[in-house]
N, C-alpha and C positions, 0 to 999 in steps of 0.2 A: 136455669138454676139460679138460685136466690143467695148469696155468700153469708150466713147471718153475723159472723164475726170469725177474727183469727182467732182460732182454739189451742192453736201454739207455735211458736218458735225457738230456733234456738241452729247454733251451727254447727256444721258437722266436721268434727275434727278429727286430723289427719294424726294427730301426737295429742291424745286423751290428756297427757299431764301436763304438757303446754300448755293448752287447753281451760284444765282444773286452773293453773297458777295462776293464768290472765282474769277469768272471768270470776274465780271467787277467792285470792288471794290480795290481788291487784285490784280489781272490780268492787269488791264486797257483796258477791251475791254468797246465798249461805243457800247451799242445797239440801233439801229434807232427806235425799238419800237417791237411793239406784233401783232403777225399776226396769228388767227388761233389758239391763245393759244402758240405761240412760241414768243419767245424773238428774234429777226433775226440782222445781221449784214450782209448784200446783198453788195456783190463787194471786200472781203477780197480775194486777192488774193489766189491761190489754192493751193494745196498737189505738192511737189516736186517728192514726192514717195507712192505708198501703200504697205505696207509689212505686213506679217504675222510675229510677231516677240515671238519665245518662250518663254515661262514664265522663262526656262533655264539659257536664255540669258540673259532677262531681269534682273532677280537677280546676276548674275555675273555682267553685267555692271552696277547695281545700288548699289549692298552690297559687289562683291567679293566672292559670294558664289552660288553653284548650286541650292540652295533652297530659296524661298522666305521666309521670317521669319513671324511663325506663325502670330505674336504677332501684324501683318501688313495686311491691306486689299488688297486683291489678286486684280490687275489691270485689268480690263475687256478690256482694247486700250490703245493705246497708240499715242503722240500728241507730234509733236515738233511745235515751237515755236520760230522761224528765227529772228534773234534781228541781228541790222548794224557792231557789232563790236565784237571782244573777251571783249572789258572792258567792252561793255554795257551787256556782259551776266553777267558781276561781280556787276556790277550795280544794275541789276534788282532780281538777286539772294540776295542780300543786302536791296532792300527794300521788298520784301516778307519777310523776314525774321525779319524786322524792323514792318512788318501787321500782326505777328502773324505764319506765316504761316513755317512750318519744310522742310527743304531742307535736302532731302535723301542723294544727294551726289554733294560736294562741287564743286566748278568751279575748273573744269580739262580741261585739253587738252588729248583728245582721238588720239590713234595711228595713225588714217586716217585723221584728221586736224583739228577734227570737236572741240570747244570749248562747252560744256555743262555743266549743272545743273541740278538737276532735285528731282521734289515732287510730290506727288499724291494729284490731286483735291478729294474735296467732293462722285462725285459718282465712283472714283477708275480709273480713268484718269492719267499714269501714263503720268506727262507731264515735257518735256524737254525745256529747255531755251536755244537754242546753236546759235552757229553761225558757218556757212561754209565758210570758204572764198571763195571755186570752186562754189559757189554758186551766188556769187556778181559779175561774171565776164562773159564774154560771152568768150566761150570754143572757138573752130579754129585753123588752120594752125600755127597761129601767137601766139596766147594763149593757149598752152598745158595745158593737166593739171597738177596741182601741185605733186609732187612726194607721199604726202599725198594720191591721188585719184589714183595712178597711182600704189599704193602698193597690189590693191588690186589684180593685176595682177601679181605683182611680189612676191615672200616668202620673199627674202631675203632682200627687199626695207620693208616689210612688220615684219622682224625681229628686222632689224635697227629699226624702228619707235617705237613697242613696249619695244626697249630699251633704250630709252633717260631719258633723265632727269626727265622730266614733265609725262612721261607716270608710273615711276618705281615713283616718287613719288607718283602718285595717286594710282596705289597697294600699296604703303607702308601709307597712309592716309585713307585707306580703312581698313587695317587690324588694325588700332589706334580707327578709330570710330567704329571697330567688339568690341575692347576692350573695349569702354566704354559702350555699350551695353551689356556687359557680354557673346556677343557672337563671343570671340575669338577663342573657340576651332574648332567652326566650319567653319569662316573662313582658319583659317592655316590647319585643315583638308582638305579643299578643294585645297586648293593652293602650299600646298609642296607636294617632291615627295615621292617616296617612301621610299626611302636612306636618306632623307635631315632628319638634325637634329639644336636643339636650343642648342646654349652656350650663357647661362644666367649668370648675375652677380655672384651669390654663388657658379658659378663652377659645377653646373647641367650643363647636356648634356642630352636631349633629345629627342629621334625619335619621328616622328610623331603620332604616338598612344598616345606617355607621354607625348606631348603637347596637344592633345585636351584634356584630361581629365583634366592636371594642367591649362590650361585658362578656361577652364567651371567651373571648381573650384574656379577661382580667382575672387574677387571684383574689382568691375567697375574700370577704370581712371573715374576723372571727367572734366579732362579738360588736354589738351596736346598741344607740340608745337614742331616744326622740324626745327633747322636750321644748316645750315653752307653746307645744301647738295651738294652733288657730286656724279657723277657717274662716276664707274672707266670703260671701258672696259677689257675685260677679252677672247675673243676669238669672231668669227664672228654669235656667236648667243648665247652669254652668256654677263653677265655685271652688276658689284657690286654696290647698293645704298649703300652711306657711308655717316652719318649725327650725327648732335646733337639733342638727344633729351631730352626732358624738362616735366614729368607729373608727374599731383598732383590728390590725393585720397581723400575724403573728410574721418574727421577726424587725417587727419595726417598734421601736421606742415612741415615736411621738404618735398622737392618735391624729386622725383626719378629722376637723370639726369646720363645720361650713352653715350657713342660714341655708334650706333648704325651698323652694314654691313651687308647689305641684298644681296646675292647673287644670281642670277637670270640666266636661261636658257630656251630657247623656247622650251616649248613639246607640240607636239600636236597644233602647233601652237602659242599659250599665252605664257607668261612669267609664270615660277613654280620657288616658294623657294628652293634652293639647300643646304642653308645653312646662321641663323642668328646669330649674333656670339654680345652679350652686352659687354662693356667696364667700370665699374662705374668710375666716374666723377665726383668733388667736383660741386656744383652747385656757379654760377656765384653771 
C-alpha cells in the first residue's frame, strides 16, 4: 500500500465544547461548519511530516526530563502548528497565555532551527506553535539547506548547535521551571552526569544522588529571571552557560540573586551537566 498523503486530522473529543473553545476560540481556527457530526475546516494545507514520536522524547523536549510528570495528562498525538515567523510563535504563545491557556514550554529556539512552544489541548494533543524557516523556502541547487537541517547529518554541526546560546539557555529555563514545580530533583537527576556535582551558595557540593533528594526537598521558586547571559566555549563539544539570576519565594521579602555557570558537554549526543557552580550577589 502506497500512503499518498494525510487526507485528514483532527481530535476526538471527549467534551465537544471544550474542545470548540481550545481549538477555535483559543487557537483561531475558524470552522466552515458541521458535516456528519464534525466540525470541518476542508483546504488547511497538509502535514509536512508523520512521525511516531516517543513519549521519551516528548517529556525531554517539553520538561527536560525522561518522564512525563504524573501530575500531567499523558498526550495521545502530537500536532505542530506552522506560524510565518519566530516572533509570531512569541506572539501567539502570548496571546494563549493572555486566553487562559498554560504553555508547557516557553518560546525557544531548538538545536535544528525549529522556533517553538508548546501546550496540551483539552483531549491530550500535545500541540506545538513553531516555526521552520527550511520550511518557507523552496530547497535546490541554489537554496541549500540551512546548517540547522543539515546538522542532522552531521555530529559535530549537530554539537555546535546544541551548544549556543539560545539552546543551553532553554536547558538552563527548563531546569528553573522543573524548580518551581518542585520538580527539580528529577530534572537535574536526569540531565547530569554521573561525576557532575552542584557548588551552591553555603559552600555545599553536591553529587548528583545529593541533588535530587536536596531539590525534591526544596520549596518551589515562584517566579525567576535570567540575565546578562553568555556562553563561554570550552572545547569542541563542551561549553559554559554563565548568567545572572534573580528568584523570589513566596513568603520571603528578599529575592535570591547569585552569578549562576552551567557547564555542559555532549553525551550521548545532548548536552549533560558536568558541573553548576552558584556565586551570591547583592541584588540590584
Amino acid at each position: 500500500m502506497r500512503i499518498a498523503f494525510i487526507a485528514g486530522f483532527g481530535p476526538v473529543a471527549q467534551n465537544p465544547g471544550v474542545a470548540l473553545d481550545f481549538w477555535s476560540n483559543a487557537m483561531g481556527i475558524e470552522f466552515d461548519g458541521i458535516v456528519a457530526g464534525h466540525r470541518l475546516l476542508p483546504g488547511l494545507d497538509g502535514a509536512e511530516a508523520f512521525a511516531l514520536w516517543p513519549l521519551k522524547q516528548a517529556a525531554q523536549a517539553t520538561f527536560g526530563a525522561d518522564q512525563w510528570p504524573r501530575d500531567r495528562q499523558v498526550p495521545q498525538a502530537w500536532i505542530e502548528i506552522e506560524v510565518d515567523s519566530s516572533r509570531a510563535v512569541a506572539e501567539v504563545a502570548q496571546a494563549l497565555r493572555e486566553k487562559g491557556q498554560e504553555i508547557l514550554v516557553n518560546v525557544h529556539e531548538e538545536a535544528w532551527g525549529r522556533t517553538t512552544a508548546r501546550l496540551l489541548s483539552p483531549e491530550g494533543l500535545l500541540v506545538g506553535i513553531s516555526h521552520i524557516p527550511a520550511s518557507h523556502r523552496t530547497a535546490g541547487p541554489d537554496h541549500p539547506a540551512p546548517k540547522a537541517e543539515q546538522g542532522a547529518l552531521n555530529p559535530e554541526v549537530d554539537a555546535r548547535a546544541a551548544l549556543r546560546l539560545e539552546s543551553l539557555l532553554t536547558l538552563e529555563r527548563r531546569g528553573w521551571d522543573a524548580l518551581c514545580r518542585s520538580e527539580g530533583g528529577s530534572f537535574y537527576g536526569e540531565i547530569m552526569t554521573p561525576e557532575a556535582v552542584m557548588v551552591l551558595v553555603d559552600g555545599s557540593v553536591l553529587d548528583r544522588q545529593a541533588t535530587v533528594h536536596a531539590l525534591n526537598d526544596s520549596p518551589p521558586w515562584s517566579s525567576y529571571s535570567i540575565e546578562d547571559a553568555r556562553q563561554v566555549p570550552t572545547g569542541e563539544t563542551t561549553a559554559a552557560l554563565v548568567y545572572r539570576a534573580t528568584a523570589h519565594r513566596l513568603g520571603r521579602d528578599e529575592p535570591f540573586c547569585a552569578l549562576m555557570a552551567s557547564h555542559y558537554a555532549i553525551v550521548d549526543g545532548k548536552p549533560a551537566l558536568t558541573l553548576y557552580q552558584q556565586t551570591a550577589i547583592a541584588s540590584r
